[in-house]
N, C-alpha and C positions, 0 to 999 in steps of 0.2 A: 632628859639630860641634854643640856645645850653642847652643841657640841663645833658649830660654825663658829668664823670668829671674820671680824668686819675689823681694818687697820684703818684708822683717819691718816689720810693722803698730803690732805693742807684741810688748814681748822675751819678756813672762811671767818667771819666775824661774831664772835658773844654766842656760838650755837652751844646748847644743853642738852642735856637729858632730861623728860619729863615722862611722870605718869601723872596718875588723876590726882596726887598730893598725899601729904603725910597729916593725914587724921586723928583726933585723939590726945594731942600733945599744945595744943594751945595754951591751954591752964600751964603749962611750964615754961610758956612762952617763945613756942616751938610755931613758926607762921608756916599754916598747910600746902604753901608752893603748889605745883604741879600745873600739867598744863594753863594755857592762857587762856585757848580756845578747847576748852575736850571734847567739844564738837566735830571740830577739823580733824584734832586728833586721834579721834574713833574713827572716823572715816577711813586715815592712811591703814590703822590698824584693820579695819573691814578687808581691807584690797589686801592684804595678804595672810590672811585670813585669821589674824588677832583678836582676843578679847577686845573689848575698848580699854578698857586698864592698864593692856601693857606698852612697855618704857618704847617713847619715839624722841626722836632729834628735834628738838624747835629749833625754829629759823626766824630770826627778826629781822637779816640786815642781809648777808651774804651767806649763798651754803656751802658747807664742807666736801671735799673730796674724798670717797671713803674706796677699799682695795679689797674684795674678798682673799682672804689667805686661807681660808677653811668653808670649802661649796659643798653645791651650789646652795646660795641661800635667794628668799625672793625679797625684793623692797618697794615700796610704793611712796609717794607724792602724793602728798593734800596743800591746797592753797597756792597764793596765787604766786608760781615758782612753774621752771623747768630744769630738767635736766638732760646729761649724757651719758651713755652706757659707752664706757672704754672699753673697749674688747681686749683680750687678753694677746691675742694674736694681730695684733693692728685694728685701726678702722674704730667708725663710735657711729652711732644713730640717739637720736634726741630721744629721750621719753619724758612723755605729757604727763604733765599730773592728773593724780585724779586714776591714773592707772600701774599697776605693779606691772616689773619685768624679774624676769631669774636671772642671778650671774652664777657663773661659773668660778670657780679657782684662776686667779689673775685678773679677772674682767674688772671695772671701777663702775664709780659711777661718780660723775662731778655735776654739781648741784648750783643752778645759777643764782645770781642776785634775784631777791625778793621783791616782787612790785609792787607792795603793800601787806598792811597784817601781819599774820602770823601765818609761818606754814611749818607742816612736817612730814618727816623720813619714817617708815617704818622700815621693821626688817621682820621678816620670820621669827616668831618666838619671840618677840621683842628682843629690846637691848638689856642682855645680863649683866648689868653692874651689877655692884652692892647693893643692896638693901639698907635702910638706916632708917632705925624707928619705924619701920611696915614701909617703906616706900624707897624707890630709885631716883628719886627728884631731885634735882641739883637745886640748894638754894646757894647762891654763891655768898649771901654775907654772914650765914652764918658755918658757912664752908664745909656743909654736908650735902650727900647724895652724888646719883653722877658719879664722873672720875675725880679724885680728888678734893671734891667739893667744889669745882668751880666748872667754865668752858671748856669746850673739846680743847686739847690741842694737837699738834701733829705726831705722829707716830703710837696715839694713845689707840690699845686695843680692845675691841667690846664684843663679848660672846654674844651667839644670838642660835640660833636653831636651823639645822640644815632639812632643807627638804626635798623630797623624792624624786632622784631623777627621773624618774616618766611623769611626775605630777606639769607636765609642759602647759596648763590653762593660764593665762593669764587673765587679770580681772578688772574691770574698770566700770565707773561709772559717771553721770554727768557731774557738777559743781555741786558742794555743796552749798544751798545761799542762806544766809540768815535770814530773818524775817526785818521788812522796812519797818519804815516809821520813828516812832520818839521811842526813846530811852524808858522805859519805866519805872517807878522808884516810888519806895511807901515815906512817907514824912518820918524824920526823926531820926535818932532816938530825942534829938538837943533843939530841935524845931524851934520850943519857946525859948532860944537863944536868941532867936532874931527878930528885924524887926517883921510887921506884915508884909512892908513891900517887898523883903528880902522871898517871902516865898512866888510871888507873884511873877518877880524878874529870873527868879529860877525854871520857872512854870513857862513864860511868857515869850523868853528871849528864845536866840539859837546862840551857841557855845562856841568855842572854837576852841580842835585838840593844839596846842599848844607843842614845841618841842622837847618840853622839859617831862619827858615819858620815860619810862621804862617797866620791870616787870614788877616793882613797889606800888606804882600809881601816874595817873596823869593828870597834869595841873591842863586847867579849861581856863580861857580867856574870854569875860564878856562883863556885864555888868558889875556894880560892887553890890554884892551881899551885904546887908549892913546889919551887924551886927546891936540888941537890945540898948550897949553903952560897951564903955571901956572893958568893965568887969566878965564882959559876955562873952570875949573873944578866946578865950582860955577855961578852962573845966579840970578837976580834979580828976586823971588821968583814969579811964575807963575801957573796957572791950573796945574794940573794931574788927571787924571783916573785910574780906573783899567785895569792894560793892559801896564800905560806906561811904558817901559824901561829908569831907572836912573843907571847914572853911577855918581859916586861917584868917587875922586881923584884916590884911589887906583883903580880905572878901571875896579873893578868886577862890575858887573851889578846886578841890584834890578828889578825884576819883580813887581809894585804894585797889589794887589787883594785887594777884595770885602770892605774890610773896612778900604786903604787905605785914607792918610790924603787930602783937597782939594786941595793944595798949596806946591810946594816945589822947592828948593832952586838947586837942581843938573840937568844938561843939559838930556835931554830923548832923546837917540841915535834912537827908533825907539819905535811903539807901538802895540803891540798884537791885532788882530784885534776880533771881537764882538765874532767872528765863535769859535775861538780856547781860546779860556779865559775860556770857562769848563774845556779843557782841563789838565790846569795848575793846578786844584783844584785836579788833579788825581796823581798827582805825588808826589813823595815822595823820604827822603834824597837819593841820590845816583844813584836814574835813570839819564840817559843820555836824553839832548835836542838839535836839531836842529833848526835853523830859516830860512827862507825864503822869502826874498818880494815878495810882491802884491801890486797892486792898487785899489784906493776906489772901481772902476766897480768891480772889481774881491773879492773884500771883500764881496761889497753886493751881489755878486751871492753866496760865500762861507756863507754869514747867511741863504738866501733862501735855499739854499742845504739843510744846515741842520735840518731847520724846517722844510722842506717835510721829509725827511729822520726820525725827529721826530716823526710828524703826522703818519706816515706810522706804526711806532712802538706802538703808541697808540691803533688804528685800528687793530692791530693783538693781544690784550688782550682777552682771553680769561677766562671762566668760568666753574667752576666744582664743586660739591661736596667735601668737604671736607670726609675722611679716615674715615670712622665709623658711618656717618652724619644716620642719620634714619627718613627722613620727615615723620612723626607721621600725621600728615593733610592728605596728600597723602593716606594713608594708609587709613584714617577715611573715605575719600572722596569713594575710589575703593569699588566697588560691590565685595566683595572677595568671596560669595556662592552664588550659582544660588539657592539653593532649599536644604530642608533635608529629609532624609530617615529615619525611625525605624527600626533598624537594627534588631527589633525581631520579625518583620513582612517577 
């Protein structure tokens, strides 16, 4: 039973609630949201000792200032972000991402500007919003999940799970890094929409993320895609995913993400495979992309990879003492004198 509760202080910008998405509801034309990166996002979840599943804060731009009003609960940082632990009694010390702190009843924690990517907040027990249709995910256009179906905003309050107060370990580990290299992506499903060259320039060039992003898709800037003739540019409106590549008349290409629509009308030259689709949550205007085919076999070896590669990084979490921490039990518990003397004898 969650029984903590975390009050947003100030919203910062566009931050949500996400878990891994809402599955199952496509055919109704329900787009599965959830996190961008559920990479990053299992990680924060790891640090304070979460399933990977449950609900964390994404952070695209600026983060929010949050207030425990029901402790002490613990929260953790993934990605590339810092933060501050407001004390409740005055005074703040920074905490690094990458590592959980506990707060106490009044303590904050304010959440700085994002230096690229995607990052996220966990909390203890995750965040208890609502549930809607199996998942906590805020899709804001079609104005479910999350609180009210859209962005934090200020004074909105989110249960979450208090935990022990002598549980004092705190957890951390190094970065998580995605894996380099090119993009990889199986051809299709609308390939013979184009022309040869078009796969080639896809293949051949580097990309540039573009600013026109968000959590539907990102348009990439580089060569033109050319399309078979006129008739080729357009398709009798079919599935999409996250992951497919659309190309649009003008030839630049749309990446879709996480809360991409079900259904759409422009031919998909090729589609991001499962592996590398965190990846794209990490980029931001102006880095440079490469692509690369693969096939299914080699896809499914490239998600096993990275789940071991994940697993691996879970497993090397470690625990410490927090800076100052003073186990007071500890203390109570130790025989600290054997015997006394009268020092006037």
């Amino acid at each position: 039973m969650m029984s903590g509760l975390v009050e947003i202080v100030a919203s910062g910008f566009a931050n949500t609630v996400q878990d891994l998405g809402r599955m199952g509801y496509r055919h109704l034309g329900v787009p599965v949201s959830g996190s961008l990166d559920p990479c990053v996002a299992a990680c924060a979840n790891a640090l304070v000792g979460n399933e990977a599943g449950a609900a964390c804060i994404e952070i695209r731009c600026i983060g929010p200032e949050l207030r425990v009003v029901r402790g002490p609960v613990r929260v953790a940082l993934a990605g590339a972000i810092g933060a501050h632990v407001v004390m409740r009694g005055g005074g703040e010390r920074a905490l690094l991402a990458w590592h959980s702190a506990m707060l106490d009843v009044g303590d904050g924690l304010r959440v700085g500007a994002l230096a690229g990517g995607v990052a996220y907040v966990a909390v203890s027990g995750g965040f208890g919003t609502p549930s809607e249709l199996g998942s906590r995910s805020t899709h804001t256009g079609a104005g479910i999940g999350g609180v009210r179906g859209g962005a934090l905003e200020q004074g909105d309050l989110l249960p979450c799970q208090l935990v022990s107060g002598e549980d004092r370990l705190e957890r951390w580990q190094s970065a998580w890094v995605h894996r380099a290299g090119a993009i990889r992506v199986i051809p299709g499903p609308q390939a013979d929409a184009f022309d040869a060259s078009a796969i080639r320039a896809l293949l051949d060039h580097d990309w540039g993320v573009t600013a026109e992003m968000d959590r539907m898709g990102m348009r990439l800037a580089g060569p033109v895609l050319a399309h078979r003739g006129p008739a080729a540019t357009e398709i009798v409106s079919d599935g999409v995913v996250p992951g497919s590549i659309q190309v649009p008349g003008n030839g630049q290409p749309i990446v879709l993400l996480a809360d991409c629509q079900t259904v759409g009308g422009y031919p998909k030259i090729a589609t991001v495979i499962s592996a590398d689709l965190p990846r794209l949550a990490q980029c931001g205007p102006g880095d440079r992309l490469r692509f690369a085919v693969v096939d299914g076999a080699m896809a499914r070896a490239a998600l096993l990879e990275r789940h071991a590669r994940h697993a691996r990084w879970m497993s090397g979490i470690e625990r410490y003492r927090s800076p100052g921490y003073l186990d007071e039990l500890a203390l109570y518990r130790a025989n600290l004198i054997s015997g006394m003397i009268d020092a006037r004898t």
